[in-house]
C-alpha positions as CSV (number, residue, x, y, z in Angstrom):
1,X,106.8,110.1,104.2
2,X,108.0,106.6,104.9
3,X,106.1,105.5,101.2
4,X,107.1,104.4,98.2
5,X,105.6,105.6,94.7
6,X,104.7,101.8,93.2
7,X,103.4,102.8,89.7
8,X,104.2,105.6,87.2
9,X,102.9,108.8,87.0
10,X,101.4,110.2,82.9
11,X,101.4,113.4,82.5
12,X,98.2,114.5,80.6
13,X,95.3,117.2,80.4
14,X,92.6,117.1,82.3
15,X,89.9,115.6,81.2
16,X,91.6,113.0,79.0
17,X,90.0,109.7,78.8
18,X,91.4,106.8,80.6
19,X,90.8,102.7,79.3
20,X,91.1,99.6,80.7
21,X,94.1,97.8,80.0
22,X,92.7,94.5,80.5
23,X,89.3,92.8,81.2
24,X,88.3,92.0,84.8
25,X,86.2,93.3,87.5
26,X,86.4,96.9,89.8
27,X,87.5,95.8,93.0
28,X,88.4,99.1,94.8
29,X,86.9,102.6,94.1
30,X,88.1,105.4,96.2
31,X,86.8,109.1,96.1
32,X,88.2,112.0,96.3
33,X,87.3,114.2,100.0
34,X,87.1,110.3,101.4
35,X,89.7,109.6,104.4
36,X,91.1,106.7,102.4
37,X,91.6,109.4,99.4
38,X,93.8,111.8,100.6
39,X,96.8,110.2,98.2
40,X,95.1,108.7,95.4
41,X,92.1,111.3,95.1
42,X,89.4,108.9,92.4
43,X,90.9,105.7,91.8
44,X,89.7,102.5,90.8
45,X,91.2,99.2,91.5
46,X,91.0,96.6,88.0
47,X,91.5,93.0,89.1
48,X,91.5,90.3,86.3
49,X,90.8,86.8,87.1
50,X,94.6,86.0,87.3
51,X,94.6,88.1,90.0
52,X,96.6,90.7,88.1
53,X,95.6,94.2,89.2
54,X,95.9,97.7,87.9
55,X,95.8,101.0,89.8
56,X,94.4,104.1,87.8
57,X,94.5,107.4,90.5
58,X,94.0,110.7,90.2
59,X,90.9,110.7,88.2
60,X,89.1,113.8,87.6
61,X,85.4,111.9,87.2
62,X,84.3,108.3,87.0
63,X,83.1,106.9,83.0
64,X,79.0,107.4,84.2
65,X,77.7,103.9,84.8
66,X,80.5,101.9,86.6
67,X,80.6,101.4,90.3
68,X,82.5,99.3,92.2
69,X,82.2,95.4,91.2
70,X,81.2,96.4,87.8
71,X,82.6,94.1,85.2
72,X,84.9,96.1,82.2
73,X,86.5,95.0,78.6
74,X,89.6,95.5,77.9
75,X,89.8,99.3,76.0
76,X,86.7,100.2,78.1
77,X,86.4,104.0,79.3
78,X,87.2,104.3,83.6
79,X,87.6,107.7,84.1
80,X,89.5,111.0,83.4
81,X,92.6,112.3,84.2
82,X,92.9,114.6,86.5
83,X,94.7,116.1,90.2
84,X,92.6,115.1,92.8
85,X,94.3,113.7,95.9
86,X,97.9,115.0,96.7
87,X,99.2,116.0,93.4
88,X,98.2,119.6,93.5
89,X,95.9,121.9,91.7
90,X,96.7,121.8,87.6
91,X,99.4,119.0,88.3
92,X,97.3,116.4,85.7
93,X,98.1,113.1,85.5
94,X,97.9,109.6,85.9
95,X,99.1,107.4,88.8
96,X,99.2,104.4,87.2
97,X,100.1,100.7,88.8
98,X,100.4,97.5,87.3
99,X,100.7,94.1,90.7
100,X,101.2,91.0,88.1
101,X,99.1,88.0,90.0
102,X,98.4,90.3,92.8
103,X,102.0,90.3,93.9
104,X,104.5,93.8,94.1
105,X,104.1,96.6,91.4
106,X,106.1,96.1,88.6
107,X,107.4,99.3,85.9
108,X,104.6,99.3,83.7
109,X,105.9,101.7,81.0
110,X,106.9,98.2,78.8
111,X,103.3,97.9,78.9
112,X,102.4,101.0,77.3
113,X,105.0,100.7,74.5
114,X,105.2,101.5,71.7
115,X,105.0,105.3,73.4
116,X,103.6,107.8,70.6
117,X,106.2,109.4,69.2
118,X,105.0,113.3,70.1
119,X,105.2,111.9,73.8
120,X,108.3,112.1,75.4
121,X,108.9,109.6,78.7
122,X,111.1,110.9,81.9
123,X,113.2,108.1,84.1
């Protein structure tokens, strides 16, 4: 479609909770059914005051409380995984991005090491 997939997508059940990976502020929240949501479905935007910013998509439900320009720690609760914009009913994951001072995406999976060993990572 002319796009290019900028983050990496972690395959997981639905419902499974989903943390911050840093502390900074919700800068973007989309919902699912919104005209801007058609890809992403739920998402939130993390920006840290680097301007370092981390997509999380695909949420199944919001962590109750937060809204957009609400202020998260590091290992805080976002959201669930889950399939809502284009990745099709029962297709759970998330579509996870990771734009180093703002700047392009960048693999994140280094990020996330060491991976658990009962997990298994696809290139």
């Amino acid at each position: 479609g002319g796009r290019s997939h900028a983050g990496i997508d972690i395959l997981a059940t639905l419902g499974q909770e989903v943390y911050a990976m840093a502390a900074g502020t919700l800068t973007v929240q989309t919902i699912a059914g919104a005209d801007n949501a058609t890809l992403s479905g739920n998402l939130w935007r993390l920006t840290t005051p680097d301007g370092t910013y981390y997509v999380y998509g695909h949420l199944s439900g919001f962590a109750p409380g937060l809204t957009k320009g609400s202020i998260v720690y590091k290992g805080q609760l976002l959201g669930y995984v889950g399939d809502t914009g284009n990745p099709g009913p029962g297709n759970n994951h998330l579509h996870y991005e990771v734009h180093p001072g703002g700047g392009v995406a960048v693999d994140p999976l280094p990020l996330l090491r060491p991976v658990p060993a009962a997990c298994t990572v696809y290139r």
